[in-house]
BAKE-821574 format. One line per field, with one value per residue: residue number from 1; x, y negated, z of N, C-alpha, C, O, CB in turn. Coordinates in nm, 4 decimals, decimal comma. Each point is the difference from the previous one (the first is absolute). Glycine has a CB too. Example, Ala and Ser with C-alpha at 12.3 -4.5 7.8 and 13.67 -1.06 7.14 Angstrom:
BEGIN
i: [1:2]
n_X: [1,3190:0,1542]
n_Y: [0,5690:-0,2223]
n_Z: [0,7800:-0,1966]
ca_X: [-0,0890:0,0820]
ca_Y: [-0,1190:-0,1190]
ca_Z: [0,0000:0,0060]
c_X: [0,0900:-0,0770]
c_Y: [-0,1200:-0,1090]
c_Z: [0,0000:0,0730]
o_X: [0,1036:0,0509]
o_Y: [0,0019:-0,1108]
o_Z: [0,0665:0,0169]
cb_X: [-0,2928:0,0675]
cb_Y: [0,1154:0,1736]
cb_Z: [0,0581:-0,2314]
***
This chain:
BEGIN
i: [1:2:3:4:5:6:7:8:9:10:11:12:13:14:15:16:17:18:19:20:21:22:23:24:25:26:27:28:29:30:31:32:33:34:35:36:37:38:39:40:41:42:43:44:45:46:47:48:49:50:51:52:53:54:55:56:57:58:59:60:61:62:63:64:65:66:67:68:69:70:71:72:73:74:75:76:77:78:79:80:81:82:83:84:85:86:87:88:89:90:91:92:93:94:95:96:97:98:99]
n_X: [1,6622:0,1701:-0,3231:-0,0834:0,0135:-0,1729:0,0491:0,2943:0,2479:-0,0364:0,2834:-0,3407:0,1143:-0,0700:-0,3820:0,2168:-0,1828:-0,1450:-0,0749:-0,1372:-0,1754:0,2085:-0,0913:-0,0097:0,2497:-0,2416:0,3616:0,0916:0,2456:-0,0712:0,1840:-0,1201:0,3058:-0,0790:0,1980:0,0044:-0,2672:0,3269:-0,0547:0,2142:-0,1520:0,1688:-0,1404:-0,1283:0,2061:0,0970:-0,2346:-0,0547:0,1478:-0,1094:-0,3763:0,0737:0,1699:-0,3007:-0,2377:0,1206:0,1027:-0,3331:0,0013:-0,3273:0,0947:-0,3399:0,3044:-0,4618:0,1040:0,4152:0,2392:0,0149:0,0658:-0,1586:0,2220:-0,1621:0,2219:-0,3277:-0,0096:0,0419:-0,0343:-0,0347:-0,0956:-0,0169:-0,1285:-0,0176:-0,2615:0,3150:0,1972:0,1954:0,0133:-0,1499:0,1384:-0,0882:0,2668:0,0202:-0,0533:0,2372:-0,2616:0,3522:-0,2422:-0,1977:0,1954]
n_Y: [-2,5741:0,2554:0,1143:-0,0484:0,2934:0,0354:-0,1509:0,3012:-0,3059:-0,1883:0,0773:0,0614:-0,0289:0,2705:-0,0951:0,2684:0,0196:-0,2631:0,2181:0,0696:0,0320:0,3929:-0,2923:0,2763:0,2463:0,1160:0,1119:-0,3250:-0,0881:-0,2646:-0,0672:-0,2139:-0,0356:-0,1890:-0,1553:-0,2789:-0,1824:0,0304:0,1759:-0,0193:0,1390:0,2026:0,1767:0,0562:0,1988:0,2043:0,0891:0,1141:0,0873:0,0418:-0,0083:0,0272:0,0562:0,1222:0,1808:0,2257:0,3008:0,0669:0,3906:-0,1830:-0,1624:0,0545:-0,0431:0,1335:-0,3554:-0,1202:0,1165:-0,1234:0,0608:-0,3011:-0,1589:-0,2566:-0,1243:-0,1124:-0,1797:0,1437:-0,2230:0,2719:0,2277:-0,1331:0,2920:-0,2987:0,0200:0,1857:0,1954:-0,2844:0,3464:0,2036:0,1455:0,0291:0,2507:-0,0258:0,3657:0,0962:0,1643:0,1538:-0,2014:0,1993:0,3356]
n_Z: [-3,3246:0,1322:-0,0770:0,1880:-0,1299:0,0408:0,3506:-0,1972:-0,1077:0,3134:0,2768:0,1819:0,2800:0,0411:0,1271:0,1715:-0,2016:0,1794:0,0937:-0,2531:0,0903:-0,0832:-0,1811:-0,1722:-0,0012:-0,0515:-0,0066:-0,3042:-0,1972:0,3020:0,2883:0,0999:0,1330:0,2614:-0,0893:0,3221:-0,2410:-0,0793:-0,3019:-0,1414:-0,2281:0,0505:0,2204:-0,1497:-0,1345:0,2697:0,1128:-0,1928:-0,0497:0,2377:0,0081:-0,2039:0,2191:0,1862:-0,2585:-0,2208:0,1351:0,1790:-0,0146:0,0251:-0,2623:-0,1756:-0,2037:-0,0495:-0,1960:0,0920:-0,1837:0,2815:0,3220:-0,0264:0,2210:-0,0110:0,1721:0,1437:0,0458:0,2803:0,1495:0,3043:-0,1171:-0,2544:-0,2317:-0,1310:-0,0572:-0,1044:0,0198:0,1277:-0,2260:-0,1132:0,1454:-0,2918:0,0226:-0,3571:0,1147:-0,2883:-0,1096:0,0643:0,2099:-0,1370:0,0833]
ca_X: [-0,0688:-0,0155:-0,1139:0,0049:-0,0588:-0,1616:0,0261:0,0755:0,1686:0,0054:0,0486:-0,0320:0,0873:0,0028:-0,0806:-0,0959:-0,1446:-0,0582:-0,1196:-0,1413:-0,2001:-0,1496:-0,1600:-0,1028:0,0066:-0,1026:0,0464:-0,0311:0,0957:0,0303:0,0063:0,0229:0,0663:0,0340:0,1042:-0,0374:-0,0486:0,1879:0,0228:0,0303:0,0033:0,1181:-0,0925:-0,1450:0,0228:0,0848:-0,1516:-0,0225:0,0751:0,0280:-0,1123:0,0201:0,1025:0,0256:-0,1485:-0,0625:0,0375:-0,0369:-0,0570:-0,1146:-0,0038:-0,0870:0,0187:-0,0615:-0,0642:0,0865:0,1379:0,0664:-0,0578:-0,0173:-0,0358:-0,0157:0,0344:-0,0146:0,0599:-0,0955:0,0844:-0,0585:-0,0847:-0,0380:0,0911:-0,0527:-0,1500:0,0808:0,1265:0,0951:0,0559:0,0081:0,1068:-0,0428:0,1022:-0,0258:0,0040:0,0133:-0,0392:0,0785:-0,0263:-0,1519:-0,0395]
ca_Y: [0,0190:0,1512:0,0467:0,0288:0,1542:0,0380:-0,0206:0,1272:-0,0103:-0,0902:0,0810:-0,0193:0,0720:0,1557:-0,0558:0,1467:0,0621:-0,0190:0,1204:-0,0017:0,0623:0,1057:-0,0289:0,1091:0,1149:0,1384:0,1405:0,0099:-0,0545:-0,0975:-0,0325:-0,1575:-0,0095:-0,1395:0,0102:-0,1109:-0,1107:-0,0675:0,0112:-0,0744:0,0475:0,0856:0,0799:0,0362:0,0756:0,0809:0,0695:0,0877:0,1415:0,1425:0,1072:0,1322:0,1358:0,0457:0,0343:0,0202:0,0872:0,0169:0,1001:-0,0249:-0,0930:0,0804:-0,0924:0,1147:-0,0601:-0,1164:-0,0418:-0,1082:-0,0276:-0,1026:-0,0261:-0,1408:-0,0463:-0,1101:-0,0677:-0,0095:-0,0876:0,0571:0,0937:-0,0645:-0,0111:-0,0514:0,0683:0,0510:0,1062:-0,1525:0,0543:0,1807:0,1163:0,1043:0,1158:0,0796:0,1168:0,1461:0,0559:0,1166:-0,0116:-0,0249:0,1493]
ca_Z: [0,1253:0,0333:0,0857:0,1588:0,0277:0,0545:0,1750:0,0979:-0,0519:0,0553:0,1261:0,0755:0,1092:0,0628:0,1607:0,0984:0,0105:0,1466:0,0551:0,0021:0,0778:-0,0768:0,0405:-0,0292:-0,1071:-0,0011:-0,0393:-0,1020:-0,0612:0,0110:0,1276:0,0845:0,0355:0,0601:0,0180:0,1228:-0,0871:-0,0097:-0,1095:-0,1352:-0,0978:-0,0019:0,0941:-0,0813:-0,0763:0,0523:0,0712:-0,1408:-0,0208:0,0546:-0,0205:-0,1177:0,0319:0,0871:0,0031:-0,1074:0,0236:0,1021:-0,0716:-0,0579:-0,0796:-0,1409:-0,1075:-0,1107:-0,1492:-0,0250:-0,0380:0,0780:0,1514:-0,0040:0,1294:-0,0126:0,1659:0,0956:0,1046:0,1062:0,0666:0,1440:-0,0671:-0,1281:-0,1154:-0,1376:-0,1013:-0,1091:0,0445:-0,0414:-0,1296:-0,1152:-0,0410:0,0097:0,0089:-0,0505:0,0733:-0,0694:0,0905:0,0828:0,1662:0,0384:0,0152]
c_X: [-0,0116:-0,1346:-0,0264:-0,0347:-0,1048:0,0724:0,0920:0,1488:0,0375:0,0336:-0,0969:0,0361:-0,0889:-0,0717:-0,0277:-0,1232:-0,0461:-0,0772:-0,0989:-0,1148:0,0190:-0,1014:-0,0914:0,0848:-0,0621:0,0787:0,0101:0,1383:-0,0020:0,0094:-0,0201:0,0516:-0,0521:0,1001:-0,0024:-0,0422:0,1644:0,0594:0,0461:-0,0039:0,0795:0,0006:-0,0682:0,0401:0,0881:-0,0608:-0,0971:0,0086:-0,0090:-0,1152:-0,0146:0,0925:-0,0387:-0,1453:-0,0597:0,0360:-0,0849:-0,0730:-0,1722:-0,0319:-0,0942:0,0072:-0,1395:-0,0428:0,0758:0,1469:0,0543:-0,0526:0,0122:0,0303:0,0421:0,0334:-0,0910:0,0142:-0,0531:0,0117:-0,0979:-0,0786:-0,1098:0,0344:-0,0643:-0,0964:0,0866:0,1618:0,1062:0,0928:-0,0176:0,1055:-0,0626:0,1045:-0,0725:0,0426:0,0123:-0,0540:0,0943:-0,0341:-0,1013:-0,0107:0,0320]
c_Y: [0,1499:0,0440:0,0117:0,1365:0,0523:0,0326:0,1824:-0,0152:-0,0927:0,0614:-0,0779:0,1078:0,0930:-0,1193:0,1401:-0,0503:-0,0651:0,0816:-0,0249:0,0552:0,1343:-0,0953:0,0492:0,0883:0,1104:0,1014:-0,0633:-0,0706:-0,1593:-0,0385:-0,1252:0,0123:-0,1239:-0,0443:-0,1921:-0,1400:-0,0679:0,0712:-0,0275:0,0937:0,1291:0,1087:0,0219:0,0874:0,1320:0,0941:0,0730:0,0741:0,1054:0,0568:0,0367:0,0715:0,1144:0,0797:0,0762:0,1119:0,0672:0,1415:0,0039:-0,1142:0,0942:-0,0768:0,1109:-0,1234:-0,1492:0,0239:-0,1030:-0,0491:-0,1203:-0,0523:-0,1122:-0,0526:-0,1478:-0,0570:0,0173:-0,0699:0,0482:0,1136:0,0180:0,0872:-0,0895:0,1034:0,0874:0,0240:-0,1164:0,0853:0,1410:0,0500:0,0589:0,1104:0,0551:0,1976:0,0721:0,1259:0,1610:-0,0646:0,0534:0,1490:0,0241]
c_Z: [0,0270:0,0740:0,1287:0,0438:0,0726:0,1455:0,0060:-0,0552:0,0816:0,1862:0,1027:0,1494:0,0659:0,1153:0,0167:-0,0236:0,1315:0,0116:-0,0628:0,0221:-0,1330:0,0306:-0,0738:-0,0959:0,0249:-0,0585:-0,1908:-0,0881:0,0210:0,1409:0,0855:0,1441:0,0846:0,0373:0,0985:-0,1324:-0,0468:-0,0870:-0,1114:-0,0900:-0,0141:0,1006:-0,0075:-0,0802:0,0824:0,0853:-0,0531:-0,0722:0,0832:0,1139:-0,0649:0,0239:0,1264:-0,0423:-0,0988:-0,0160:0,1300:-0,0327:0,0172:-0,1214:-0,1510:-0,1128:-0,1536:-0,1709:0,0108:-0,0230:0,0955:0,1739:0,0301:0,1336:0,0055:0,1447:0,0583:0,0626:0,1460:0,1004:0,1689:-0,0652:-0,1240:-0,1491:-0,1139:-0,0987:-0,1504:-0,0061:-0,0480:-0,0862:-0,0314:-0,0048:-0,0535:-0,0864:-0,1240:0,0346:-0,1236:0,0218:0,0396:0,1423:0,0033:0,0075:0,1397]
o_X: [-0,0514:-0,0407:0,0900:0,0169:-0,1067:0,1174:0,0879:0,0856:0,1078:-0,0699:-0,0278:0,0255:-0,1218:0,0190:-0,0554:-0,0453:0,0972:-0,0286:-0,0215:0,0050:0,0782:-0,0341:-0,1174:0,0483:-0,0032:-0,0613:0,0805:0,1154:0,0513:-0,0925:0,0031:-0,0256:-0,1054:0,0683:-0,1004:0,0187:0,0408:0,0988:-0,0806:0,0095:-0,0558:0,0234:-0,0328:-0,0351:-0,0262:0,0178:-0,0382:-0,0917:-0,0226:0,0155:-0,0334:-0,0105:0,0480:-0,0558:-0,1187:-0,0528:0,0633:-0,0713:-0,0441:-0,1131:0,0078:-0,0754:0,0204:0,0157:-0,0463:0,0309:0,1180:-0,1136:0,1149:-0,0491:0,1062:-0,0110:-0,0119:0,0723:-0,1202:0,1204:-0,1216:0,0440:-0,0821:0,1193:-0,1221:-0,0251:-0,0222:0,0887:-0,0178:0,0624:-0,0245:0,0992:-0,1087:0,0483:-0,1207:0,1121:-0,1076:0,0232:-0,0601:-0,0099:0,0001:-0,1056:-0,0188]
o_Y: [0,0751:-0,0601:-0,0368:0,0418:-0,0594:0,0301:0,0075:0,0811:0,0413:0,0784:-0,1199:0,1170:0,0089:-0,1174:0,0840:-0,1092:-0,0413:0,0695:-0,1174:0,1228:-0,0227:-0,0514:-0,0341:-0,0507:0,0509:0,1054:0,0617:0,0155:-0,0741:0,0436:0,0914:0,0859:-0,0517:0,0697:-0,0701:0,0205:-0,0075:-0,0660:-0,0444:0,1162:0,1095:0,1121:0,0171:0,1122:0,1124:0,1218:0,1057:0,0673:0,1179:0,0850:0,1133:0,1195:0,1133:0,0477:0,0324:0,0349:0,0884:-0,0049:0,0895:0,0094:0,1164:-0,0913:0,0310:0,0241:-0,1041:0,0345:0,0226:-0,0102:-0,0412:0,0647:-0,0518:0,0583:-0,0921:0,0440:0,0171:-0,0219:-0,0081:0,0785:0,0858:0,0010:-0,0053:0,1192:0,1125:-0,0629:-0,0844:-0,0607:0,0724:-0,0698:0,0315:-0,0277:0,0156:0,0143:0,0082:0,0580:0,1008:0,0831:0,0690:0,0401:0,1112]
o_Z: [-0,0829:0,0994:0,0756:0,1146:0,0154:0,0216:0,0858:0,0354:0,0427:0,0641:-0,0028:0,0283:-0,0158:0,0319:-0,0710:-0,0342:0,0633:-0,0975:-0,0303:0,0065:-0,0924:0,1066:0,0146:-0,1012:0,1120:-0,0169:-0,0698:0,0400:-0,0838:0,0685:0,0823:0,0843:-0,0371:0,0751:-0,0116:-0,1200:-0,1159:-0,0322:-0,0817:0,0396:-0,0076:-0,0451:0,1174:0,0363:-0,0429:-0,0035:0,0502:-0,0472:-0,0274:0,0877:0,0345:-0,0278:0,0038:0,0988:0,0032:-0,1056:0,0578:-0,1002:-0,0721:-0,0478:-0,0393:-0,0337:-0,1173:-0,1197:-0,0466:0,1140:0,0268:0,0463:-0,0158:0,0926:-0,0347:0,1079:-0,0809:0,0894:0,0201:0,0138:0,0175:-0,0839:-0,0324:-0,0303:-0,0145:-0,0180:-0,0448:0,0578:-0,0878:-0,0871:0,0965:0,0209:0,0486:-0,1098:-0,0183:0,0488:-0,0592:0,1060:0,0373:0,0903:0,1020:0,0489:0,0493]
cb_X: [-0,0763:0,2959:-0,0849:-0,0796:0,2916:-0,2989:-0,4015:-0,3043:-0,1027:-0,0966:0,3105:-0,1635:0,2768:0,2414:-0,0844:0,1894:-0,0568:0,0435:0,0699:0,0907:-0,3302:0,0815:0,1681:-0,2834:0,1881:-0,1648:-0,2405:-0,3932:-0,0574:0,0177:0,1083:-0,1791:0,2443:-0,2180:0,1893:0,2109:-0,3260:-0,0454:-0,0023:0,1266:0,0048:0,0940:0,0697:-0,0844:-0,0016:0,1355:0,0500:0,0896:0,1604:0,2544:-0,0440:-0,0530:0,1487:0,2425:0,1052:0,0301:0,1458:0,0755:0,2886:0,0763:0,2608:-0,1011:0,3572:-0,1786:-0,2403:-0,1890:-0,1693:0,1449:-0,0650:-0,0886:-0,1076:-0,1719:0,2988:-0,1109:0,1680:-0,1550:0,2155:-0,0732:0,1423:-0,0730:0,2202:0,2561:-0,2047:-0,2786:-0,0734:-0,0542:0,1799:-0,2286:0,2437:-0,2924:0,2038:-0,1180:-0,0241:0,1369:-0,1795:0,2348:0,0889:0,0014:0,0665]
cb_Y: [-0,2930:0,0587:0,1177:-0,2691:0,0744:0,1013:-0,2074:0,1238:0,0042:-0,2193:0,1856:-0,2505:-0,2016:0,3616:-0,3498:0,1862:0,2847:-0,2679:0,1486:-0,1919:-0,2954:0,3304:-0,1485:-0,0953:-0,1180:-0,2185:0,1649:0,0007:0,2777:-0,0640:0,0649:-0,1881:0,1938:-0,0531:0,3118:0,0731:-0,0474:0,0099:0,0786:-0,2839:-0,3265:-0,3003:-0,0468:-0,3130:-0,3229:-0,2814:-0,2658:-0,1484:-0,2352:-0,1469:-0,1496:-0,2208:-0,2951:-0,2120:-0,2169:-0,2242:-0,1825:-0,2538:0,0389:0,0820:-0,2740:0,1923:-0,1502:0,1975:0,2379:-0,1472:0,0236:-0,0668:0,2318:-0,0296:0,2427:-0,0465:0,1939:-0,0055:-0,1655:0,1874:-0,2371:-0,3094:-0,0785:-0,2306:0,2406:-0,2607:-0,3909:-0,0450:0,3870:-0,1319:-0,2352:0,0248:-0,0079:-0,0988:0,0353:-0,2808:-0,0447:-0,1487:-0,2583:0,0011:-0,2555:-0,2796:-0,0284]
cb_Z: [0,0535:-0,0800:-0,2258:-0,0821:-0,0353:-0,2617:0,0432:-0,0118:-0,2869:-0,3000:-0,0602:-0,2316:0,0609:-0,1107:0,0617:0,2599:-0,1885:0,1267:0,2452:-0,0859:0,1779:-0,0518:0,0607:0,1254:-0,1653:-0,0177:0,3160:0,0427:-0,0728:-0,2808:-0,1499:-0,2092:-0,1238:-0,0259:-0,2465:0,3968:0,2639:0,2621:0,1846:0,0370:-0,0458:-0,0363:-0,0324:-0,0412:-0,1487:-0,0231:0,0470:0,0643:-0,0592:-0,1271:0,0390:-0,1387:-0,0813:0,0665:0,0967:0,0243:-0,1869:0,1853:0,1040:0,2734:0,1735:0,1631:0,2299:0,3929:0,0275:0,0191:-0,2651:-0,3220:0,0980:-0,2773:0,1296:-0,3059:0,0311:-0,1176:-0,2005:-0,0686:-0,2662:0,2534:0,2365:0,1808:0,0728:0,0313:0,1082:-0,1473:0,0354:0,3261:-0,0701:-0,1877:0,0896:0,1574:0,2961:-0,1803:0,2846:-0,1232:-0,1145:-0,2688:-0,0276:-0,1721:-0,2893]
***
């Protein structure tokens, strides 16, 4: 019987990214996001990423008593958001960035 490995060896498919809200960042090492309720998983993770991509490099950003930049996302549906984050990221940041 052959293993199955753990989920980041196991192929998963490629999803653009979709738009999303700010719905709070203070500059610090953590952000939120919204993202529409229809949402799938895989669009979630990709959405995910690239608010960390688009954000963590931001020159007020204050990585002073964190290493990592967090960003959680929500659901939202009109002007609704959910109570709990439907997912995490979290970036890790070297600190040659953080200088």
């Amino acid at each position: 019987m052959r293993g199955r490995g753990t989920a980041k060896n196991q192929e998963r498919p490629n999803a653009d990214p979709i738009s999303y809200k700010m719905l709070y960042d203070e500059m610090g090492a953590k952000i939120s996001i919204g993202v529409e309720s229809e949402t799938d998983e895989q669009q979630l993770r990709a959405t995910l990423a690239k608010a960390a991509n688009d954000h963590q490099n931001d020159a007020g950003r204050d990585y002073l008593i964190a290493d990592h930049l967090w960003v959680e996302a929500y659901l939202l549906r009109g002007e609704k958001q959910s109570t709990v984050s439907a997912g995490r990221l979290a970036r890790y940041i070297p600190e040659i960035l953080m200088q």
